[in-house]
SETORNU-354206 format. One line per 4 residues: their letters; for each residue y, x, z of N, C-alpha, C, CB. Coordinates in pm, whole numbers. Each point is the difference from the previous one (the first is absolute). Glycine has a CB too. Example, Ala and Ser with C-alpha at 12.3 -4.5 7.8 and 13.67 -1.06 7.14 Angstrom:
<atoms>
as) -569:1319:780:119:-89:0:120:90:0:-117:-189:125 ~ 222:154:-197:119:82:6:109:-77:73:-63:118:-215
</atoms>
This chain:
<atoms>
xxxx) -3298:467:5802:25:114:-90:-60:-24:-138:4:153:199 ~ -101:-233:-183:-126:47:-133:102:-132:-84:-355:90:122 ~ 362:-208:-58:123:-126:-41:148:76:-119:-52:-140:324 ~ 120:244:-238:107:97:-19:-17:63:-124:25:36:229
xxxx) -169:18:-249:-35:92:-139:-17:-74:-116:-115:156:123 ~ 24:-289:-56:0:-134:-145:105:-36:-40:-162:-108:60 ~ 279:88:51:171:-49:-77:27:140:-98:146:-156:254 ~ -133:278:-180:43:88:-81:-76:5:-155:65:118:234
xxxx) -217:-133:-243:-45:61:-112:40:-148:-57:-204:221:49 ~ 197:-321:-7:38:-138:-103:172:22:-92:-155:-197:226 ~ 246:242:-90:116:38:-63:49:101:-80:9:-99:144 ~ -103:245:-155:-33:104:-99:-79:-101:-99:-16:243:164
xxxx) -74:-277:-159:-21:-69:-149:71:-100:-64:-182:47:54 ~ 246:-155:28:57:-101:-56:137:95:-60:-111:-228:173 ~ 164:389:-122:68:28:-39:-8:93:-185:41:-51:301 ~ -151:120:-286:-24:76:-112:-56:-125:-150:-76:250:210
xxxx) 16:-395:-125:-2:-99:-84:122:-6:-71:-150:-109:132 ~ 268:57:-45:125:11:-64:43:71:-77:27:-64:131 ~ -42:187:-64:59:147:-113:-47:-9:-149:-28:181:203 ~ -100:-215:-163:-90:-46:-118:90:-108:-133:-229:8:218
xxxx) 230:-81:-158:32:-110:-75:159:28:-25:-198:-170:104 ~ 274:238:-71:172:67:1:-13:63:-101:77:43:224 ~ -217:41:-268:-36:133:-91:-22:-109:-93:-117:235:132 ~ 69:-324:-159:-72:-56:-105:93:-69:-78:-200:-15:119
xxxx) 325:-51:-1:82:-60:-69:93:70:-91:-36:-136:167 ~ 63:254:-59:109:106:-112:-35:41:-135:58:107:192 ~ -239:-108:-177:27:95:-150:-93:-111:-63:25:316:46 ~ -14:-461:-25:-23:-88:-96:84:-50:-91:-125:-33:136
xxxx) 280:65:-107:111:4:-73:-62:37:-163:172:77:235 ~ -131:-168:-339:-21:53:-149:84:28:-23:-122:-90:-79 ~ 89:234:12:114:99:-92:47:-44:-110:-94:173:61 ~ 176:-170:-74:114:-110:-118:93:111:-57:34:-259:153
xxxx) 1:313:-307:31:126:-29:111:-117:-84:-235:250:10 ~ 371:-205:9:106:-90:-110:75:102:-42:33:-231:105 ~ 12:175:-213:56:114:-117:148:-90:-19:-269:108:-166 ~ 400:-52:198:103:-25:-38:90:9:-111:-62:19:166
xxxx) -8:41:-246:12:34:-170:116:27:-6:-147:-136:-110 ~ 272:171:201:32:140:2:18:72:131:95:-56:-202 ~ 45:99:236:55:38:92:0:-95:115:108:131:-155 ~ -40:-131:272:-36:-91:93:185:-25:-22:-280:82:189
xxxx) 296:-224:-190:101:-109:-30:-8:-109:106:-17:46:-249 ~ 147:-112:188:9:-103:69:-71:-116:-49:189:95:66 ~ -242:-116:-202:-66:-107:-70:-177:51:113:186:-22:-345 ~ -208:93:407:-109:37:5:-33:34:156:22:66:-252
xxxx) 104:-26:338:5:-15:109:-55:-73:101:127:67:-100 ~ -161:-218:70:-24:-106:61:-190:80:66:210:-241:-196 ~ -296:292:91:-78:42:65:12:144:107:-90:-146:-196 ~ 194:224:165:-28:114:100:77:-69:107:-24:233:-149
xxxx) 84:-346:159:46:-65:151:-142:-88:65:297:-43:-91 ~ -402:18:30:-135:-47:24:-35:119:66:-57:-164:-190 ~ 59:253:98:-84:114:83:96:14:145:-107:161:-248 ~ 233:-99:201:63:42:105:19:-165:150:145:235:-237
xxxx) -165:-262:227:-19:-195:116:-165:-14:56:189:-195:-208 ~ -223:332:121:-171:-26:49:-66:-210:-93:79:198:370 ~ 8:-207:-407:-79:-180:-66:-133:60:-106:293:-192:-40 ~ -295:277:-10:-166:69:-65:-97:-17:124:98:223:-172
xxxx) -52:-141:259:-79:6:129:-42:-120:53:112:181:47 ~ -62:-257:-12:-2:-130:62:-91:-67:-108:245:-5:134 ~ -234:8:-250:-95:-74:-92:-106:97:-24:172:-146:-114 ~ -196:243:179:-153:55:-7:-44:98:-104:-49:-212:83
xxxx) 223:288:-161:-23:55:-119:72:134:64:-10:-216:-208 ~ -48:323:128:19:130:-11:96:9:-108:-218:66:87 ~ 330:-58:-96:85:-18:-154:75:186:-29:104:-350:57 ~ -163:432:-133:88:52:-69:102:32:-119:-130:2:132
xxxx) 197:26:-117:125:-18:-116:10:109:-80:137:-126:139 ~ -138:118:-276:-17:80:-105:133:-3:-43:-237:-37:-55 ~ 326:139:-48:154:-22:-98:-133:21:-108:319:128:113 ~ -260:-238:-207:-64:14:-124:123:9:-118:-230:-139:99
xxxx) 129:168:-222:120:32:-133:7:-63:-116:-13:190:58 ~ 66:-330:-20:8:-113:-49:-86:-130:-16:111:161:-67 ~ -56:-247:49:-73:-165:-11:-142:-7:-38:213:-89:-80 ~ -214:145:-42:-126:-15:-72:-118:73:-2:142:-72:-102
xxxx) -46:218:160:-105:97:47:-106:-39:98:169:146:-42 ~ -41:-243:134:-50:-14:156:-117:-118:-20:260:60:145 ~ -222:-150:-262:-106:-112:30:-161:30:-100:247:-200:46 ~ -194:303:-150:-141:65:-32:-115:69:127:159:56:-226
xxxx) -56:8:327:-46:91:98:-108:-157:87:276:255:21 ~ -181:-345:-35:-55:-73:105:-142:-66:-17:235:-33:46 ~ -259:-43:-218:-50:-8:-72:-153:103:-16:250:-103:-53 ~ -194:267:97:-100:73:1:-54:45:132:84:48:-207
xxxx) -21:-142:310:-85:11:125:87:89:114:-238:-11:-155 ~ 292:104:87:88:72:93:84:0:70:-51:52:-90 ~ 125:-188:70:38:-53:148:-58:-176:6:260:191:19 ~ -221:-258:71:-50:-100:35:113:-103:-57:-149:109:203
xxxx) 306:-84:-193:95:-83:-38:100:100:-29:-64:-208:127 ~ 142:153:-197:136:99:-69:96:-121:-24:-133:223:-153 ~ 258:-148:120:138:-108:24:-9:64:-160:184:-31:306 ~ -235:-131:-350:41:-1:-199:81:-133:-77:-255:128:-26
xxxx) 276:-147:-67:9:-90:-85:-49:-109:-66:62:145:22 ~ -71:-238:-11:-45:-82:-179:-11:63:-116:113:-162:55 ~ -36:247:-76:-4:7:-127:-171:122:-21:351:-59:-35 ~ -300:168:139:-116:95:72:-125:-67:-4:153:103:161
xxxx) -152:-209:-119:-135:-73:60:-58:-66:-171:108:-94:325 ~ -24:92:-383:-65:-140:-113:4:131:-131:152:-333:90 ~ -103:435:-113:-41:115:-87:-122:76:56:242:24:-72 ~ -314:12:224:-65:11:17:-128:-33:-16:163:39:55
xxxx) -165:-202:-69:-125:-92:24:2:2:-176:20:-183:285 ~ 54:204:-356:41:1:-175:-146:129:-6:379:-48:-58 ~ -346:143:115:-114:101:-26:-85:20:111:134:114:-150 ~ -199:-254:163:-107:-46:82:-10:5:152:-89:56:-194
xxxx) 186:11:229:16:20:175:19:-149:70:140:254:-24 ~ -134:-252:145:-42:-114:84:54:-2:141:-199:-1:-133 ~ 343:36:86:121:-34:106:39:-142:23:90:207:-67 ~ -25:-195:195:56:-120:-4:120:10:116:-234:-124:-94
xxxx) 296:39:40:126:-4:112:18:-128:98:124:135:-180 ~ -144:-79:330:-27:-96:111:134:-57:36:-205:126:92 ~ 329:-63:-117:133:-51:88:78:79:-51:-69:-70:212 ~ 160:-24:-248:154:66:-84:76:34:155:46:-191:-285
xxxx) 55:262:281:98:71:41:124:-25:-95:-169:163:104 ~ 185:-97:-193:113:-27:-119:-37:-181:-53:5:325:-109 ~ 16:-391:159:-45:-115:-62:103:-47:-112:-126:-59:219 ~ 211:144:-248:114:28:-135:-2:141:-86:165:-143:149
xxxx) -173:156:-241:11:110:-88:127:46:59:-129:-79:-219 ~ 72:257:288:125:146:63:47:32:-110:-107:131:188 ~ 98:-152:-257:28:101:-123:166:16:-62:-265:-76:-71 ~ 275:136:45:178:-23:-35:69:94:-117:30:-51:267
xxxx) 56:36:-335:59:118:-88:147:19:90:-122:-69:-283 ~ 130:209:332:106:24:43:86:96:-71:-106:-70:181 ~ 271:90:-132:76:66:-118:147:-1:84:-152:-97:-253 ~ 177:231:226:127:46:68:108:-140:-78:-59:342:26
xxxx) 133:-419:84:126:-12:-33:135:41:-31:-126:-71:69 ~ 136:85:-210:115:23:-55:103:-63:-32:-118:98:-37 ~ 269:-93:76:78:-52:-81:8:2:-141:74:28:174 ~ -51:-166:-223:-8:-49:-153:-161:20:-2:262:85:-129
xxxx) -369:-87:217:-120:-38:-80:-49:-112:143:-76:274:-197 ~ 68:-432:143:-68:-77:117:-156:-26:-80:255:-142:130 ~ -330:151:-55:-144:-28:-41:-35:-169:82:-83:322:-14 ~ 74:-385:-22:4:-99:86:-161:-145:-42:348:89:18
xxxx) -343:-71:-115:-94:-38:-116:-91:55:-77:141:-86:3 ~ -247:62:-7:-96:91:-83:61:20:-161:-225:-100:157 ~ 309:26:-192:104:7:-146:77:89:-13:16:-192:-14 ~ 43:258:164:15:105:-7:-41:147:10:85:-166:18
xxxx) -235:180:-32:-58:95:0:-23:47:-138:-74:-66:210 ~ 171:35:-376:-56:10:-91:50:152:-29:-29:-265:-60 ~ -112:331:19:61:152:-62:-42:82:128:242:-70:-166 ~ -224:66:295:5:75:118:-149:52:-10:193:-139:148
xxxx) -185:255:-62:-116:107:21:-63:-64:108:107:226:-71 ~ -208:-234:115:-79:-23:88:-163:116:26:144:-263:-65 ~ -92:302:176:-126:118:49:-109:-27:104:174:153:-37 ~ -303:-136:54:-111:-81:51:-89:123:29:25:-244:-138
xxxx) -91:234:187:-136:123:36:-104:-39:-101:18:28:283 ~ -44:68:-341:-115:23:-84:-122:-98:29:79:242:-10 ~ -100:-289:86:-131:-125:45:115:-128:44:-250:190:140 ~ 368:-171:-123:5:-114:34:26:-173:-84:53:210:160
xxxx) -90:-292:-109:8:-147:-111:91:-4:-40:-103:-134:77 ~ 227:207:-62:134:-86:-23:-30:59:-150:205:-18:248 ~ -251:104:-304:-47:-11:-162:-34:-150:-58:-112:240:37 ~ 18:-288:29:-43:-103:-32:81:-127:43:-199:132:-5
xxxx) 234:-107:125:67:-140:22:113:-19:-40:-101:-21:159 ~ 141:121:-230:197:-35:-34:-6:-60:-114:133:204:86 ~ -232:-128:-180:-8:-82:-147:-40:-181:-5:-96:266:-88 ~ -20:-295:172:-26:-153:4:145:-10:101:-328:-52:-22
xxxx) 350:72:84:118:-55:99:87:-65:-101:4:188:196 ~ 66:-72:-259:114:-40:-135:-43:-105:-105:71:243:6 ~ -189:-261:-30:-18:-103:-81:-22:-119:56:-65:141:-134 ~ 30:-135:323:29:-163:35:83:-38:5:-109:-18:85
xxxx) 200:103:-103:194:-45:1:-3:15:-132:148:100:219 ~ -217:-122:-305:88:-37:-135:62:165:-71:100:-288:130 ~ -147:377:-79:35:146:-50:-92:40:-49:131:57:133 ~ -132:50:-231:-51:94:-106:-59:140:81:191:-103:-195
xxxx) -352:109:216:-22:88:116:46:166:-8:-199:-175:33 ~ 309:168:-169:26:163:-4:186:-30:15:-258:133:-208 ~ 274:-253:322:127:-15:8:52:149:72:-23:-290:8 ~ -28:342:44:60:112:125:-133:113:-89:98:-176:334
xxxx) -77:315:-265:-62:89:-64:-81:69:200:218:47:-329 ~ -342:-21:306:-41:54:73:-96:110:27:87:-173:4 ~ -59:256:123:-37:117:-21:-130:33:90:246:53:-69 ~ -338:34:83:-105:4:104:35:128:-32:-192:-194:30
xxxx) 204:226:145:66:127:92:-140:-2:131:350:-50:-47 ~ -274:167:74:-86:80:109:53:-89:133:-11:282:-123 ~ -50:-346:163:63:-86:117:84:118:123:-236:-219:-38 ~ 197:350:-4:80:74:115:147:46:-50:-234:93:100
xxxx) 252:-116:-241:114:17:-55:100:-174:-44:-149:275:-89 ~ 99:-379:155:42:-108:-48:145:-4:83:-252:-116:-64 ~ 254:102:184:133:10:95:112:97:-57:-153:-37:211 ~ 137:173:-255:64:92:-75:56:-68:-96:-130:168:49
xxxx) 43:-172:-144:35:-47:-93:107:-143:-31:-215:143:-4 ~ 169:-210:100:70:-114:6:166:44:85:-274:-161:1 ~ 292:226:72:79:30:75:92:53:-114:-141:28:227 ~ 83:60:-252:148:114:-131:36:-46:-136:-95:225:73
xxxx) 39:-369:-68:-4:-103:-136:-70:42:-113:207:-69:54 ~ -341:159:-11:-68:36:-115:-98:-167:-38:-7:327:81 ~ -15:-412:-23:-16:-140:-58:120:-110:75:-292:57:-40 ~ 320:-184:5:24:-98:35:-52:-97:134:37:64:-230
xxxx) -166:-64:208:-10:-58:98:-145:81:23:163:-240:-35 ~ -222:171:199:-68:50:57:-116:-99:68:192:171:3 ~ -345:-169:-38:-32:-107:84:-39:42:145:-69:-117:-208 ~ 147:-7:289:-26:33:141:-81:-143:72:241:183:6
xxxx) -293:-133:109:-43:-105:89:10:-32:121:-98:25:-122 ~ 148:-141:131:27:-64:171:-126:28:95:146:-220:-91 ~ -85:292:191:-70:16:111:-106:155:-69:17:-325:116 ~ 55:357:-189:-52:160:-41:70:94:4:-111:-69:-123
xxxx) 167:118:-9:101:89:-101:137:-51:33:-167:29:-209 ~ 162:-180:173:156:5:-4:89:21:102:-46:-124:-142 ~ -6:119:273:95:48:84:30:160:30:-63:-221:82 ~ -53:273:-139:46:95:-27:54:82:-132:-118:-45:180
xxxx) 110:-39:-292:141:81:-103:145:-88:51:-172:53:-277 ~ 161:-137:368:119:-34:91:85:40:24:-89:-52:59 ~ -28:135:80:106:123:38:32:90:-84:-69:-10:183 ~ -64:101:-282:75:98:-53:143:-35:-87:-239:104:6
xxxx) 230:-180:-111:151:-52:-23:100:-5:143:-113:-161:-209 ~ 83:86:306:103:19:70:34:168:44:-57:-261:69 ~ 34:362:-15:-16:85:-32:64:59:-110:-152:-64:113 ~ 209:-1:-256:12:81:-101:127:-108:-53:-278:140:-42
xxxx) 350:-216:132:53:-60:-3:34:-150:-87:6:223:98 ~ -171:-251:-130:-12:-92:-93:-54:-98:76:-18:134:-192 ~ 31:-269:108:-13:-100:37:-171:-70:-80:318:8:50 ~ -395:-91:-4:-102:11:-70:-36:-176:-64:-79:255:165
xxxx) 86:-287:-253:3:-185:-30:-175:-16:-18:288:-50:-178 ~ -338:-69:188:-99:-25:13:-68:-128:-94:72:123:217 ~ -108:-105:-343:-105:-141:-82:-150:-23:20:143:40:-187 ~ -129:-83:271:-148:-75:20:-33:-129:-106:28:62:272
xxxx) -179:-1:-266:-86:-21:-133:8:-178:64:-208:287:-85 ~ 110:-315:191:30:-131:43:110:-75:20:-148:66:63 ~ 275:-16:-113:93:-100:-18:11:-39:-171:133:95:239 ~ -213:-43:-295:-10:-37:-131:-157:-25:-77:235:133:13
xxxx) -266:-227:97:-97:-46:-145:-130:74:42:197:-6:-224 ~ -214:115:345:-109:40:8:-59:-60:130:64:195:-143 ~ -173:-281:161:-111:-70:146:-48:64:-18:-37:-191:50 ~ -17:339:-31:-115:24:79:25:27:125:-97:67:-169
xxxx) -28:-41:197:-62:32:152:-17:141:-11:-137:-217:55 ~ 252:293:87:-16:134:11:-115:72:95:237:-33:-57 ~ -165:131:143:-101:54:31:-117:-37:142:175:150:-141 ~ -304:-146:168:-19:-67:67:-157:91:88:161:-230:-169
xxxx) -253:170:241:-68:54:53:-189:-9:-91:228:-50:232 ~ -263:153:-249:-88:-5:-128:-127:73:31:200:-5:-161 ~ -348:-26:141:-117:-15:53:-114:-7:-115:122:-112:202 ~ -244:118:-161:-83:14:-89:-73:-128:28:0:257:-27
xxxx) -80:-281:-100:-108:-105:-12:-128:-16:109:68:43:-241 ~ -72:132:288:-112:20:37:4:-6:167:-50:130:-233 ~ 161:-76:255:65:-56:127:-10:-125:43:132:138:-45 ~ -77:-174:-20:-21:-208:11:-127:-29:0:184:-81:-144
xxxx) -252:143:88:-119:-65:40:-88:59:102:17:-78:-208 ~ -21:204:259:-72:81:100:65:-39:153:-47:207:-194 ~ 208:-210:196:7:4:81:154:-50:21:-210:152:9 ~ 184:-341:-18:118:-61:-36:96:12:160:-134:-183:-225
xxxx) 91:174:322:51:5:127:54:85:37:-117:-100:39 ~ 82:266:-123:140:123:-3:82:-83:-74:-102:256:-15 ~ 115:-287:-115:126:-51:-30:81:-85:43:-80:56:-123 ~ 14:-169:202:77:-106:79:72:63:103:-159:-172:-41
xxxx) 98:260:112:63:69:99:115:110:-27:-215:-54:93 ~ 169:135:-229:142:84:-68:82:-78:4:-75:132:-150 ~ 46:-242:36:148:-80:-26:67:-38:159:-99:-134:-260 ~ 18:81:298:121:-69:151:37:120:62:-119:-235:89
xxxx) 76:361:-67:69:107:64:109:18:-56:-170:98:63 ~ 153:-59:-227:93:73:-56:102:-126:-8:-147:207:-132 ~ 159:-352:112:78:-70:6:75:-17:155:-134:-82:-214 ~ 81:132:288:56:-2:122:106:134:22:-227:-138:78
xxxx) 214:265:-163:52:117:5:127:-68:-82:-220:200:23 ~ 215:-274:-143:146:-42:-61:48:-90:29:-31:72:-144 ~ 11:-168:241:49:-88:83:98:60:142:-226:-135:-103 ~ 127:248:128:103:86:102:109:65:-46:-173:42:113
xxxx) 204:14:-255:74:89:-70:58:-84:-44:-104:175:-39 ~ 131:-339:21:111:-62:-26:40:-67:103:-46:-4:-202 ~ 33:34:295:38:-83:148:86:129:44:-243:-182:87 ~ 209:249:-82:29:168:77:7:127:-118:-166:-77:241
xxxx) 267:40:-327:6:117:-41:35:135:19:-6:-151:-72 ~ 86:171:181:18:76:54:-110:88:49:173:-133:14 ~ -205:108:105:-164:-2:62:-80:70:-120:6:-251:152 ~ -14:153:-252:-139:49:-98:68:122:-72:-133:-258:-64
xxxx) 256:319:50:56:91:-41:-103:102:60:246:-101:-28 ~ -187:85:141:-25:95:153:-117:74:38:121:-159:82 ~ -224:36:-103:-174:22:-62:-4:86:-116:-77:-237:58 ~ 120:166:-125:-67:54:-149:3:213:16:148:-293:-193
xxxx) 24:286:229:60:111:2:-41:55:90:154:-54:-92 ~ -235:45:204:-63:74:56:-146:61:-36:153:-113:129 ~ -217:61:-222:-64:46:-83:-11:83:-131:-14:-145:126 ~ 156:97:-202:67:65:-90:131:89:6:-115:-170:-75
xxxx) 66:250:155:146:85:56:110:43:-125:-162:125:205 ~ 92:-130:-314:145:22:-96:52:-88:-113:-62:214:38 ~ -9:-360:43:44:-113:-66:153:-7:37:-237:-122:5 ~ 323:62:-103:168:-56:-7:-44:-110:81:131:60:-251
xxxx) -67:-96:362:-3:-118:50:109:-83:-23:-130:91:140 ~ 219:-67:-203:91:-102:-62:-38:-58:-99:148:97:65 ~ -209:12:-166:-89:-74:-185:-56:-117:77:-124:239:-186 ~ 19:-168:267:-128:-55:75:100:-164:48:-169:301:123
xxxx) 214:-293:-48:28:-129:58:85:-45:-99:-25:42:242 ~ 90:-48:-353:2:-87:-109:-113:-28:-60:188:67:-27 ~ -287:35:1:-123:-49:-97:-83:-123:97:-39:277:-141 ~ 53:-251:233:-63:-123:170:47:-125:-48:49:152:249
xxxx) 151:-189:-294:-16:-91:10:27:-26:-158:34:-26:266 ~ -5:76:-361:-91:-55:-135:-102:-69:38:39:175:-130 ~ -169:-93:144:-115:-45:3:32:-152:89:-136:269:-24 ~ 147:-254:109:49:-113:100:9:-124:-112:160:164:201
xxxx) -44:-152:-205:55:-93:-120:-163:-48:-92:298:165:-30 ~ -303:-74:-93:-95:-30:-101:-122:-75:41:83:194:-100 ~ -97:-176:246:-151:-50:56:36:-126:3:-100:180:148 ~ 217:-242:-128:17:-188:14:32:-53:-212:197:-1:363
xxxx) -306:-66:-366:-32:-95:-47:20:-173:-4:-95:206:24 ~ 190:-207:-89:56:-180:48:-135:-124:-10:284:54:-140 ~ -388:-4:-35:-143:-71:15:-68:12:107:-21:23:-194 ~ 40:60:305:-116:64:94:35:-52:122:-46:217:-111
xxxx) 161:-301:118:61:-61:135:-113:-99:51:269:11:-77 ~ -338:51:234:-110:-78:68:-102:55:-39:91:-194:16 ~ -111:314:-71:-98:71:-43:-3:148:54:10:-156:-192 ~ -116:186:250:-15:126:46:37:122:-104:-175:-116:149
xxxx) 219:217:-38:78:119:-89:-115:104:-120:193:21:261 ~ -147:-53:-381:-84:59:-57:-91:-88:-127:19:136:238 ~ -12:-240:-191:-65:-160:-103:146:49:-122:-118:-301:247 ~ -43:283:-376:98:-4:-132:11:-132:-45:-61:219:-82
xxxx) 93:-257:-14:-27:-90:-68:-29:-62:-151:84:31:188 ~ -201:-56:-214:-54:-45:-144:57:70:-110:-31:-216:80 ~ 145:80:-57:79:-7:-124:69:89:-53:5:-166:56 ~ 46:303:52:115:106:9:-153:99:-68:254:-54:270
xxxx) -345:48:-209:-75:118:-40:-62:-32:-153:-62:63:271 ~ 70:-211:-304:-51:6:-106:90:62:-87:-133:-175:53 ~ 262:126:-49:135:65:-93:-28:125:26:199:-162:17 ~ -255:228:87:7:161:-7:-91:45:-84:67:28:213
xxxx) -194:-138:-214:-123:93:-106:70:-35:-149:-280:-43:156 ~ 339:-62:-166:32:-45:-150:119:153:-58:-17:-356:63 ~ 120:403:70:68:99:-122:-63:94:28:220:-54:-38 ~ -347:114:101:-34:132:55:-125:-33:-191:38:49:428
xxxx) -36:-134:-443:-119:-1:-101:96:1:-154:-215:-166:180 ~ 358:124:-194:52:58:-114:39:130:-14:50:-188:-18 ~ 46:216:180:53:146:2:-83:77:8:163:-38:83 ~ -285:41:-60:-93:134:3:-133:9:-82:88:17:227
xxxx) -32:-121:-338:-139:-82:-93:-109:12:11:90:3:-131 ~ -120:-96:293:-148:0:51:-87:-60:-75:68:0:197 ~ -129:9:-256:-76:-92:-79:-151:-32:65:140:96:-212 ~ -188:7:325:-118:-105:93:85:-78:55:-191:144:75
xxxx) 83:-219:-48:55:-129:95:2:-12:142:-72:-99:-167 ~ 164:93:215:43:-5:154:34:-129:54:86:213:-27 ~ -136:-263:77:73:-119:58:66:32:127:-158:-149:-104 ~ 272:44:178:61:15:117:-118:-5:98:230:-98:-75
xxxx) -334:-2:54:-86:65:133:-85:66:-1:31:-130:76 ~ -18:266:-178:-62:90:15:68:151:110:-95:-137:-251 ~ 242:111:212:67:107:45:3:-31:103:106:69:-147 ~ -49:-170:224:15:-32:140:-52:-127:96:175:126:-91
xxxx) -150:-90:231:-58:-135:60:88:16:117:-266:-31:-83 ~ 256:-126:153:107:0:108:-130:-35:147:283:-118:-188 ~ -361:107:144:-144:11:90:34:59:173:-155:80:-268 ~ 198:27:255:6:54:173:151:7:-35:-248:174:106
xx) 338:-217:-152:163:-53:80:57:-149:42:62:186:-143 ~ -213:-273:66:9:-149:43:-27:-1:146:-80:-98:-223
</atoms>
């Protein structure tokens, strides 16, 4: 009997040991706060399919998901501690560190400039060429670059930066506006917006044409996964572990787009899952890189980012000095 009570109390303790150590593991998980700088999309999806696959979990992170209100907002926010990583830019990251902040960007996603000027197709008007954008209206959100980037854009093609005339609008009146031809064109982005002024034109029985900036003359590096200085150095092994989760969430969403619809939208009950699964495989698309072939998802490269600091430093006349390896590193996607 007395034999009987030693198994039992050995197996009550070896059991509450366990419990023990079950408790310790759960809430040793680090809290990881990410900011999507805006709405939840398909350029941005790839992490709420991390969350939603449990791959945060499995790498030992607590991840919640923030909608943030825009690029630059989001990588100041990040910059100021309040979240841990945010989905930003180059251009975000290297105007930031301009007024001393100490971002950096760990892993592209857009490893091509989203950016695009879009514009109802009309008979007798083909837009096909940036030569043909001379004179046309162009409407932008009040913060957004395309102020800045259209003017250097036009002069790497050999244009006069007041070739086109442009307007800064209320980004909640830009679709309107663009729709009833109160401007010409409209800037939109792959794996964002544009699938959805898509549909609304379709809807309104219009057709919608599409000039992307990177078919003319513009290399940069779009949007990507973005972090602090201080991070990297406190606590480089959350970031190694973000990146491979969250690269594992957009690896699933271009294998299975469907599926990652399915996820997402079960979280976002009044997400479009049609926008949504076009913006899936945009993004899809933009993430392959022909320099990056044999290179893990997310590796930039030098030379592309240096061309990005060289026009981010005429078009936005940076005059501190930024170098390419200040803004970014490929450190935890090698």
């Amino acid at each position: 009997m007395k034999r009987a009570h030693r198994f039992i109390r050995r197996a009550v303790t070896t059991s509450i040991a366990l419990a023990a150590l079950a408790t310790q593991a759960a809430t040793a998980a680090d809290a990881v706060r990410f900011n999507l700088a805006w709405l939840p999309q398909g350029s941005t999806s790839g992490v709420l399919i991390a969350v939603a696959k449990g791959y945060y979990t499995e790498a030992g992170l607590d991840v919640s998901v923030t909608r943030g209100y825009g690029g630059q907002r989001t990588v100041n926010e990040v910059d100021q501690g309040l979240f841990e990583f945010g989905y930003g830019d180059p251009i975000s990251v290297m105007l930031n560190r301009a007024q001393g902040g100490k971002t950096v960007m760990v892993g592209a996603i857009n490893t091509r400039w989203p950016g695009a000027l879009c514009y109802v197709d009309k008979p007798g008007r083909k837009i096909k060429t940036i030569a043909d954008l001379k004179g046309l209206v162009i409407g932008g959100g009040a913060a957004s670059p395309l102020h800045n980037v259209i003017p250097a854009w036009l002069q790497a093609n050999g244009l006069p930066a007041d070739y086109v005339k442009l307007l800064r609008l209320d980004p909640a009146v830009i679709n309107t506006a663009f729709l009833d031809g109160s401007i010409d064109l409209a800037e939109c982005w792959e794996g964002a917006n544009k699938p959805v002024l898509e549909k609304m034109a379709q809807k309104n029985d219009m057709k919608i044409g599409v000039l992307r900036y990177r078919d003319f003359n513009l290399n940069l590096y779009g949007n990507g996964i973005v972090t602090s200085e201080k991070l990297i150095a406190a606590k480089p092994e959350v970031v190694k572990r973000f990146m491979q989760a969250t690269y594992r969430g957009y690896e699933f969403q271009s294998k299975n787009p469907q599926e990652a619809v399915a996820l997402v939208a079960s979280q976002q009950k009044l997400i479009d899952r049609t926008v949504l699964r076009q913006q899936i495989e945009e993004t899809t698309v933009l993430m392959q890189a022909p320099e990056a072939t044999g290179k893990k998802p997310g590796w930039m490269q030098e030379e592309r980012m240096q061309s990005t600091v060289d026009f981010v430093h005429k078009a936005f006349n940076v005059t501190t000095s930024v170098k390419p390896s200040d803004i970014y590193t490929n450190r935890f996607v090698d």
